[in-house]
C-alpha positions as CSV (number, residue, x, y, z in Angstrom):
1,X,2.9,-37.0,28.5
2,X,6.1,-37.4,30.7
3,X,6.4,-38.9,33.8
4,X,7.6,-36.8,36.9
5,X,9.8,-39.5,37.5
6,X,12.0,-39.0,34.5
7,X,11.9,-35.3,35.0
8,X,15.6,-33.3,33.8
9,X,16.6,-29.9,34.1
10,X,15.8,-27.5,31.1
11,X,12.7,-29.6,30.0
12,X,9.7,-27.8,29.2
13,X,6.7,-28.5,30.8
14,X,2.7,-27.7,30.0
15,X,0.8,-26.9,33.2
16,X,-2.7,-25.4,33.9
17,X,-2.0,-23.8,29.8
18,X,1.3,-22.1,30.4
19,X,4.9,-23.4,30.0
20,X,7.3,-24.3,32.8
21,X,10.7,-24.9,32.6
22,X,12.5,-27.7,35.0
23,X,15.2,-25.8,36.9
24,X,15.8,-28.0,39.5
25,X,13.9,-31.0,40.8
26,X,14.3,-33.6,43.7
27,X,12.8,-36.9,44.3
28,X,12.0,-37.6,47.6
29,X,11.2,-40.7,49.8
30,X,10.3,-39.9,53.1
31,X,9.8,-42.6,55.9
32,X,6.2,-42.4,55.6
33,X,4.2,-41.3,53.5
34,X,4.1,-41.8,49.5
35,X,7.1,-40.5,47.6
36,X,7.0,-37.5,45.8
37,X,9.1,-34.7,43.5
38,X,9.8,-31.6,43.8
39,X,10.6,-29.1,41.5
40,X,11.3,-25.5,41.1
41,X,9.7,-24.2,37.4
42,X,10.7,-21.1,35.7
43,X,7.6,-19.4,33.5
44,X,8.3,-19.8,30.0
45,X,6.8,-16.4,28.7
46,X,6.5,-14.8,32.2
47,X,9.8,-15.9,33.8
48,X,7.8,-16.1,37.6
49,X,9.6,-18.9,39.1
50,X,7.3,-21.9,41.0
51,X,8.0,-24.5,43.2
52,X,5.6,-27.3,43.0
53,X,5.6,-30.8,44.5
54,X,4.0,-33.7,42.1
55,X,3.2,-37.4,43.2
56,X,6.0,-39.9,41.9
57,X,5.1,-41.2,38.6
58,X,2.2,-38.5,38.1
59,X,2.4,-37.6,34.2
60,X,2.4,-34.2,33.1
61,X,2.0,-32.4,29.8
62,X,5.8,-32.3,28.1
63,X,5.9,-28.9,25.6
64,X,7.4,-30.1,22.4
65,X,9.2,-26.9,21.6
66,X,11.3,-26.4,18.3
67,X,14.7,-24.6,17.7
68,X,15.7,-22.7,14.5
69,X,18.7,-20.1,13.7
70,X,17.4,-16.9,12.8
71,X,18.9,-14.1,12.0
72,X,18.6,-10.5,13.9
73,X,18.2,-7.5,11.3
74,X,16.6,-4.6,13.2
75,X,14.5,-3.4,16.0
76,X,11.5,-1.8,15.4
77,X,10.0,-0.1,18.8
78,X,9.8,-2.6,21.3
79,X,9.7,-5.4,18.7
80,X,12.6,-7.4,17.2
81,X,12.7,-8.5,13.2
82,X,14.3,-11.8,12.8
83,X,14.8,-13.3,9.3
84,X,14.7,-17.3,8.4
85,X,17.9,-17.6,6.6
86,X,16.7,-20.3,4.3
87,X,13.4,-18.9,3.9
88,X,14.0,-15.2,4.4
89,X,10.7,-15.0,6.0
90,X,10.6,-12.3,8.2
91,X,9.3,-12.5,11.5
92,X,8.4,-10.0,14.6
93,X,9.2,-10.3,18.2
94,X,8.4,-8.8,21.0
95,X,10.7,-8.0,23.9
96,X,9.7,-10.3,26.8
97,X,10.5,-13.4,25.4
98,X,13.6,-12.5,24.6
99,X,14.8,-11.8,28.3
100,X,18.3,-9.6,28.1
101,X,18.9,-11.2,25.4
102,X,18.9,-7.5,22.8
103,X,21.4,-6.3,25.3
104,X,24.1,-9.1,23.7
105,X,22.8,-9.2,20.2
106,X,23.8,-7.1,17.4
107,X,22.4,-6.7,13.8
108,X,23.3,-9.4,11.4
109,X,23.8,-11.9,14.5
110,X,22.4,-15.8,14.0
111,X,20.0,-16.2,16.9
112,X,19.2,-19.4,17.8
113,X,14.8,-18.9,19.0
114,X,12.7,-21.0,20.7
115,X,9.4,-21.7,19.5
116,X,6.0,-23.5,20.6
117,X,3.9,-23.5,18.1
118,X,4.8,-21.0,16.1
119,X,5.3,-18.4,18.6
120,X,8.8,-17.1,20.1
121,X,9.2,-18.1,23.9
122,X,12.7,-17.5,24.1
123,X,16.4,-17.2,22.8
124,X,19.1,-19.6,23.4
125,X,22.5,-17.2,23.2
126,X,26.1,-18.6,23.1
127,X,28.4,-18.1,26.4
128,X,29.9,-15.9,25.2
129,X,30.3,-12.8,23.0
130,X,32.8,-10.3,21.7
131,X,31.5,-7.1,21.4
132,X,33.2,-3.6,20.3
133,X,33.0,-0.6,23.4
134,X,32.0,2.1,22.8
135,X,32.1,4.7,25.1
136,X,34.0,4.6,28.9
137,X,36.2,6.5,30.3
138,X,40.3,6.5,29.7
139,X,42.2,4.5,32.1
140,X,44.5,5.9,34.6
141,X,48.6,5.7,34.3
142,X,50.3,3.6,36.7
143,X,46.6,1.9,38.1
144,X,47.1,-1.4,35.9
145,X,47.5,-3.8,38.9
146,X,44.9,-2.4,41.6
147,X,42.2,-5.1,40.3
148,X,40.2,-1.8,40.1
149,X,37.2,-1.3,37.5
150,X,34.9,0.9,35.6
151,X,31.6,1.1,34.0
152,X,31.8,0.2,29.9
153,X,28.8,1.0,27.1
154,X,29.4,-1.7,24.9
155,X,27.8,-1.4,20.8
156,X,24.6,-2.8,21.9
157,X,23.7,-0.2,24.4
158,X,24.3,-2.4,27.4
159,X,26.8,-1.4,30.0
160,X,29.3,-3.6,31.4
161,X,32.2,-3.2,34.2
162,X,35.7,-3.9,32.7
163,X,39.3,-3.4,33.9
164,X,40.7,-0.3,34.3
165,X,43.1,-0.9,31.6
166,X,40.1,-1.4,28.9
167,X,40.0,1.7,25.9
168,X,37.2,2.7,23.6
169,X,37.5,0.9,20.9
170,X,38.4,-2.6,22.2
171,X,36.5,-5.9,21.4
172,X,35.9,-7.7,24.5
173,X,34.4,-10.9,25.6
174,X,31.1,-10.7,28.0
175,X,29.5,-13.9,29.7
176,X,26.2,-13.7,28.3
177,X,24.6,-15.7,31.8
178,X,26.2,-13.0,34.4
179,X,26.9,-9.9,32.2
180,X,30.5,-10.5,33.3
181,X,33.5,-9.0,31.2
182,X,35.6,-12.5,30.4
183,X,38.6,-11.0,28.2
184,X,39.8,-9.0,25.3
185,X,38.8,-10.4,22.4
């Protein structure tokens, strides 16, 4: 148990049997009145987002998650095989923990997963990534300063918009938050 007056953002939560994570929270001390905090939640294995108000010092349920590097090997239909490098214990996901996370992953990538008791409730991904594109169209001679951009299929399917100056063939560097092309890699 955790008090809500020691609440931090990114701590996970257990309330009414799902998990919560603290996005943002506020305490508040109005004139009158008994203080309270505020807080919007994120669903763990849902992703619904919640904003709840709790007493000050109320306890509530903290979710003692673990962290472990896996490694991604294949997907198999809507499910994703990860394998425990030091155990090479295979493992299967499904999709909705994992967010967009698929569309920045490729095979042989280290994954670092989230777990609560034994099952996958999300994946924690770098910043970054650089990732190889694969199919967009040529760039246009003489339009390398107009600021102007065009959509990108990158090596894991997802689609990003890049410079006009891009070519197939370039490694690149995405923002794995925003979906944001960063550089050439």
């Amino acid at each position: 148990m955790v008090s809500t007056n020691k609440l931090k953002n990114g701590m996970t939560l257990k309330i009414d049997g799902d998990l919560w994570r603290v996005e943002e929270f506020q305490h508040i001390k109005p004139g009158k009145g008994q203080a309270f905090v505020r807080t919007k939640l994120k669903g763990g294995r849902h992703g619904k987002t919640l904003e709840r108000n709790f007493r000050a010092d109320e306890d509530v349920e903290q979710a003692i998650l673990e962290r472990r590097n896996l490694q991604f090997l294949y997907r198999e239909d809507d499910q994703y095989v990860f394998m425990d490098t030091e155990t090479f214990e295979q493992i299967l996901v499904p999709a909705e923990p994992l967010d967009d996370a698929p569309k920045w992953i490729k095979e042989g990538d280290t994954v670092e997963l989230v777990f609560h008791q034994d099952e996958v409730i999300g994946a924690n991904l770098p910043a970054s990534v650089e990732l190889e594109i694969t199919e967009t169209e040529p760039g246009l001679q003489g339009d390398r300063v107009s600021g102007g951009s065009k959509p990108a299929t990158l090596e894991t399917g997802a689609t990003v918009q890049v410079p006009l100056f891009i070519n197939e063939g370039e490694r690149i560097k995405v923002d794995t938050r925003s979906g944001d092309y960063l550089s050439r890699a």
